[in-house]
N, CA, C and O of each residue as an XYZ file, in Angstrom:
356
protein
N      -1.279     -6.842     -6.580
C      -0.264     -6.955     -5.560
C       0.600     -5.697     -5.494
O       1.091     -5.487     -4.385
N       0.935     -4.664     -6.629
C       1.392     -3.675     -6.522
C       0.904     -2.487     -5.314
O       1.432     -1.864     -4.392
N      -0.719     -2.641     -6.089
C      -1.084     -2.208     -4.704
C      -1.109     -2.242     -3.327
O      -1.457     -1.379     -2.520
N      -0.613     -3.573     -3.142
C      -0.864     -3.768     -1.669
C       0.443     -3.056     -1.259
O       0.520     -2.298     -0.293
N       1.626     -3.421     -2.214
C       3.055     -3.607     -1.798
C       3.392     -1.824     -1.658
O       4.307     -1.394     -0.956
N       2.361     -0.842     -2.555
C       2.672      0.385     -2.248
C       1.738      1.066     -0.911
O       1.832      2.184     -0.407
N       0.995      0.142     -0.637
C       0.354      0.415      0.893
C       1.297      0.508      1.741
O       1.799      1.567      2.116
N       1.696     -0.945      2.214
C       2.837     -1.174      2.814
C       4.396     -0.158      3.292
O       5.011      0.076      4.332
N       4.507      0.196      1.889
C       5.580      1.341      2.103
C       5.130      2.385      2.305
O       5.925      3.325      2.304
N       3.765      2.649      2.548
C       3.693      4.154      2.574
C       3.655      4.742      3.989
O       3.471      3.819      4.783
N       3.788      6.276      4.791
C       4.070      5.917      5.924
C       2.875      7.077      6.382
O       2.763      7.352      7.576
N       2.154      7.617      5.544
C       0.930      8.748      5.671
C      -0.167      8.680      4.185
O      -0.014      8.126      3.096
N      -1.180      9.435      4.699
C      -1.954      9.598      3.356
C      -1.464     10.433      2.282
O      -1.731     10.381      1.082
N      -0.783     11.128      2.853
C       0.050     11.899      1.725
C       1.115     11.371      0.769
O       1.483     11.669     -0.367
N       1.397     10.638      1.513
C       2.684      9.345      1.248
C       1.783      8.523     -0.028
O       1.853      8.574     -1.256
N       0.839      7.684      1.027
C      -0.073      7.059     -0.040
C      -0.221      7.643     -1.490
O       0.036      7.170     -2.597
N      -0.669      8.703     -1.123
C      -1.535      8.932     -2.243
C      -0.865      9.173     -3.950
O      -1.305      8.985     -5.084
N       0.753      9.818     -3.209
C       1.939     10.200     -4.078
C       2.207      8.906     -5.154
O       2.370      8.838     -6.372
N       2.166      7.968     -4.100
C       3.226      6.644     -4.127
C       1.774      6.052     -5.497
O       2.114      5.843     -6.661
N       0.775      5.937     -5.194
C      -0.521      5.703     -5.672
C      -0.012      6.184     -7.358
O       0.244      5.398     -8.270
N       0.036      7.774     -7.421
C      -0.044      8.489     -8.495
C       0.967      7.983     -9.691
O       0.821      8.107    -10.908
N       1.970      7.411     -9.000
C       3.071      7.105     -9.820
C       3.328      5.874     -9.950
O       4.538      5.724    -10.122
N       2.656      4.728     -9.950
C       2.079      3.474    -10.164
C       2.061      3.944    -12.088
O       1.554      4.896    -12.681
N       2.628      3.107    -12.421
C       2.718      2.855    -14.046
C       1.818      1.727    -14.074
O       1.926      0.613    -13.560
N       0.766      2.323    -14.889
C      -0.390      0.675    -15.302
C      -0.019      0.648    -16.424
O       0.457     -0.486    -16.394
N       0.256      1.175    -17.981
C       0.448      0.525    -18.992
C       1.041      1.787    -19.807
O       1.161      2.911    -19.320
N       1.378      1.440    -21.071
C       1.743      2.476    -21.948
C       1.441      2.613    -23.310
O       1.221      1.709    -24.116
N       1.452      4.241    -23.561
C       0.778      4.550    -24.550
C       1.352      4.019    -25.962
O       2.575      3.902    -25.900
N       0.796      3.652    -27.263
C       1.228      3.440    -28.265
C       2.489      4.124    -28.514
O       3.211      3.554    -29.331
N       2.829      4.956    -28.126
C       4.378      5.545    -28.361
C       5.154      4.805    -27.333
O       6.346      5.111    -27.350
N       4.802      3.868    -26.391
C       5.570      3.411    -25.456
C       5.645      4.124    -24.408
O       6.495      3.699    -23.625
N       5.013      5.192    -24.012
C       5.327      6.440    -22.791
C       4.440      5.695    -22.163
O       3.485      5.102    -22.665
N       4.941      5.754    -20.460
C       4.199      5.241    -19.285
C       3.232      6.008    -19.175
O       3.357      7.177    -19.540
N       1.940      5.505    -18.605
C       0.846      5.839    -18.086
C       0.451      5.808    -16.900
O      -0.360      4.885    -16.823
N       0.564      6.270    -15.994
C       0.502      6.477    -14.650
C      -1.195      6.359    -13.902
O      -2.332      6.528    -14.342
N      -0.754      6.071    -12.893
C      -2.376      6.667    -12.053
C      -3.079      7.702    -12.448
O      -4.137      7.766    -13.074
N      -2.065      8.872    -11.823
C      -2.069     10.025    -12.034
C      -2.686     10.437    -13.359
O      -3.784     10.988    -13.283
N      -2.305     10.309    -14.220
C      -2.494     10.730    -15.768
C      -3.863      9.493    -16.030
O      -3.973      9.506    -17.256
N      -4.365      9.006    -15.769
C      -5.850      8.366    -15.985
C      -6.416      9.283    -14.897
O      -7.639      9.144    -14.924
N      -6.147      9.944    -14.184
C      -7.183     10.291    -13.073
C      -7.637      9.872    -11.865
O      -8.337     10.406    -11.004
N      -7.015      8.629    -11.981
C      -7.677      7.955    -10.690
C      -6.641      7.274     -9.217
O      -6.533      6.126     -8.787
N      -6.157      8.294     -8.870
C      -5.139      8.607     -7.741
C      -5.918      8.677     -6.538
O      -5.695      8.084     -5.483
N      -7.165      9.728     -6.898
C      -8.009      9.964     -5.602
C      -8.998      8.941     -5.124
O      -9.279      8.639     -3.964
N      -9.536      8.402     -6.416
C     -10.371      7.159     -5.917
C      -9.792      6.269     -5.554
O     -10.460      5.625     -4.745
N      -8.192      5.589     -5.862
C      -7.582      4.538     -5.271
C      -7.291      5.157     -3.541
O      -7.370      4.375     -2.594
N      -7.012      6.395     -3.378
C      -6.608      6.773     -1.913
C      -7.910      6.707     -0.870
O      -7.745      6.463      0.325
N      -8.908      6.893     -1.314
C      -9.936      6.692     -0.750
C     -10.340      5.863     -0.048
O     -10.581      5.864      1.159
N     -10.499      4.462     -1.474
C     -10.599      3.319     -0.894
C      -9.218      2.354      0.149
O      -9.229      1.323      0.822
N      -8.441      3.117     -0.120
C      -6.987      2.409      0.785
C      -7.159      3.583      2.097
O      -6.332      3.676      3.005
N      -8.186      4.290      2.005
C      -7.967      4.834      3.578
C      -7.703      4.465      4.874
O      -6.878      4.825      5.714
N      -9.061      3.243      4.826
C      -9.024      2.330      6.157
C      -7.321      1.720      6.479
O      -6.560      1.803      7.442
N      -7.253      1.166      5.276
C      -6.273     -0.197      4.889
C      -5.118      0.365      5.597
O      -4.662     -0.317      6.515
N      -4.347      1.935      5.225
C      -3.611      2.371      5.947
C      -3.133      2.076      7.768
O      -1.994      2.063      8.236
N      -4.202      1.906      8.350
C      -4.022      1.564      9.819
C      -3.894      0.317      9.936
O      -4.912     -0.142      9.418
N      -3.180     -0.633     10.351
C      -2.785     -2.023     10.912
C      -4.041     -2.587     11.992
O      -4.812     -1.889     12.652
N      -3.996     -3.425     11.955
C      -5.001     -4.410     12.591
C      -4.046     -4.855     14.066
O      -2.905     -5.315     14.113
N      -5.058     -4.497     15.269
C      -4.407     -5.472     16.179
C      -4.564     -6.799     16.682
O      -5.591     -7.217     16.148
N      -4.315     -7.264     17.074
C      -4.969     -8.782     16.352
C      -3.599     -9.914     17.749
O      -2.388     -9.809     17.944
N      -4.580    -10.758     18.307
C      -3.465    -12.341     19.159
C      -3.410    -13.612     18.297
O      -3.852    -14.210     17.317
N      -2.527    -13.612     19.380
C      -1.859    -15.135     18.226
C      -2.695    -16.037     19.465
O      -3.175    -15.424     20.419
N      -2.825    -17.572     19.358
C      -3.130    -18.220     19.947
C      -2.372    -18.508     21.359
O      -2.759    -19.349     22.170
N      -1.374    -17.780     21.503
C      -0.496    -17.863     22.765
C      -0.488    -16.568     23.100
O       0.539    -16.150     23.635
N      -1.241    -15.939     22.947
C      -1.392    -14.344     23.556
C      -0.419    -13.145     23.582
O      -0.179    -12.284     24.428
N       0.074    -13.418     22.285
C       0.916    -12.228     22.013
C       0.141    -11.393     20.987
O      -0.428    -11.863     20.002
N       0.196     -9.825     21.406
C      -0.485     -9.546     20.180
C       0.795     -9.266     19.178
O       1.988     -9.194     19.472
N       0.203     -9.145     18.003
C       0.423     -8.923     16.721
C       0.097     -7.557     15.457
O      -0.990     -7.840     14.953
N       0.428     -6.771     15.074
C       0.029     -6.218     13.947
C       0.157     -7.062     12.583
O       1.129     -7.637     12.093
N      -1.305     -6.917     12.101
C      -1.576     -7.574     10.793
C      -1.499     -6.401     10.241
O      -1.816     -5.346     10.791
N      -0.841     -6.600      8.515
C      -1.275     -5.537      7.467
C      -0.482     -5.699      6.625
O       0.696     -6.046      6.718
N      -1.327     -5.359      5.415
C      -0.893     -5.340      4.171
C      -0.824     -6.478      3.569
O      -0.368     -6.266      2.445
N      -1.091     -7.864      3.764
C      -1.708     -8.767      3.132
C      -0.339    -10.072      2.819
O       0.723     -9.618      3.244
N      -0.211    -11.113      2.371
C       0.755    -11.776      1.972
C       1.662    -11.543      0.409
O       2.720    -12.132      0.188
N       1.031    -10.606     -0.545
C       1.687    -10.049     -1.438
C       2.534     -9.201     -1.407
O       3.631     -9.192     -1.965
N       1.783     -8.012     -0.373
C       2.833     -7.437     -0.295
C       3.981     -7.641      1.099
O       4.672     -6.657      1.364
N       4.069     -8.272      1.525
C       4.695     -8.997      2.241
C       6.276     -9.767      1.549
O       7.454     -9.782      1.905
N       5.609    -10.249      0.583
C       6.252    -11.232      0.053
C       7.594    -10.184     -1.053
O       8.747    -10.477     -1.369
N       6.888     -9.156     -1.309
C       7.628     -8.422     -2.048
C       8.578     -7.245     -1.828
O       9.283     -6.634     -2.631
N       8.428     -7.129     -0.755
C       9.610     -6.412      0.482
C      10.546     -7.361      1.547
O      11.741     -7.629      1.673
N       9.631     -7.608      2.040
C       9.859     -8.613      3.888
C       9.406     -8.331      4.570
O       9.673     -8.854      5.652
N       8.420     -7.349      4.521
C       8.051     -7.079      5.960
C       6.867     -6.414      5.664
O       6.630     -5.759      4.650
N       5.858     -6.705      6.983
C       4.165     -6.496      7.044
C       4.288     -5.058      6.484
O       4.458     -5.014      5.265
N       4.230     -3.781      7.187
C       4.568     -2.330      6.260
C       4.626     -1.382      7.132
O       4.240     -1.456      8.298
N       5.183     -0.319      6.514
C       6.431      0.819      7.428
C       5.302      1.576      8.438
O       5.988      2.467      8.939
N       3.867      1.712      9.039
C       3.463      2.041      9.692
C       3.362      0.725     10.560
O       3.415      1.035     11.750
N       3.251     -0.456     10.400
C       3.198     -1.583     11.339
C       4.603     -1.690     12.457
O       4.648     -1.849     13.677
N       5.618     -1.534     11.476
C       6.880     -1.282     12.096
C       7.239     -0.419     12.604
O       8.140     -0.573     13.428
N       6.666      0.987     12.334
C       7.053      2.195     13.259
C       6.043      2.033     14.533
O       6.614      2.315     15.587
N       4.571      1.618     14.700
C       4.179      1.163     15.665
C       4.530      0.140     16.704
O       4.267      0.267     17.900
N       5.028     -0.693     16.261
C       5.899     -1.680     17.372
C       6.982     -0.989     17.884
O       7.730     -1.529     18.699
């Protein structure tokens, strides 16, 4: 869900990819954070979140459209679908 929730905020691939790098997954026996970044794998997570970046357009059953994105986690952990969905409306 972290992931989704740093999709969400991000507002470019560059954005992404930053926001990606500095994701703390666990820490080292001395207690020092371990980052994306520092395992290496910043570029393969940006990759696969390439698509994901663009919002879905998408109707409701009464014919309004809608932007979908970023999933109900990360949703749940801000308020709101994510900062390219909202700068598009």
């Amino acid at each position: 869900s972290e992931v989704m929730a740093v999709l969400s905020l991000a507002n470019s691939y560059s954005d992404l990819r930053q926001r990606l790098g500095n994701m703390v997954v666990c820490s080292n026996t001395n207690g020092q954070a371990i980052t994306c970044d520092d395992l290496g794998v910043t570029g393969a997570l940006t990759v696969l979140l390439k698509d994901a970046l663009c919002p879905t357009l998408m109707q409701t059953l009464e014919g309004t459209p809608v932007l979908v994105h970023c999933g109900p986690f990360a949703n749940i952990a801000h308020g709101n679908s994510s900062i390219v969905a909202d700068q598009l409306a």
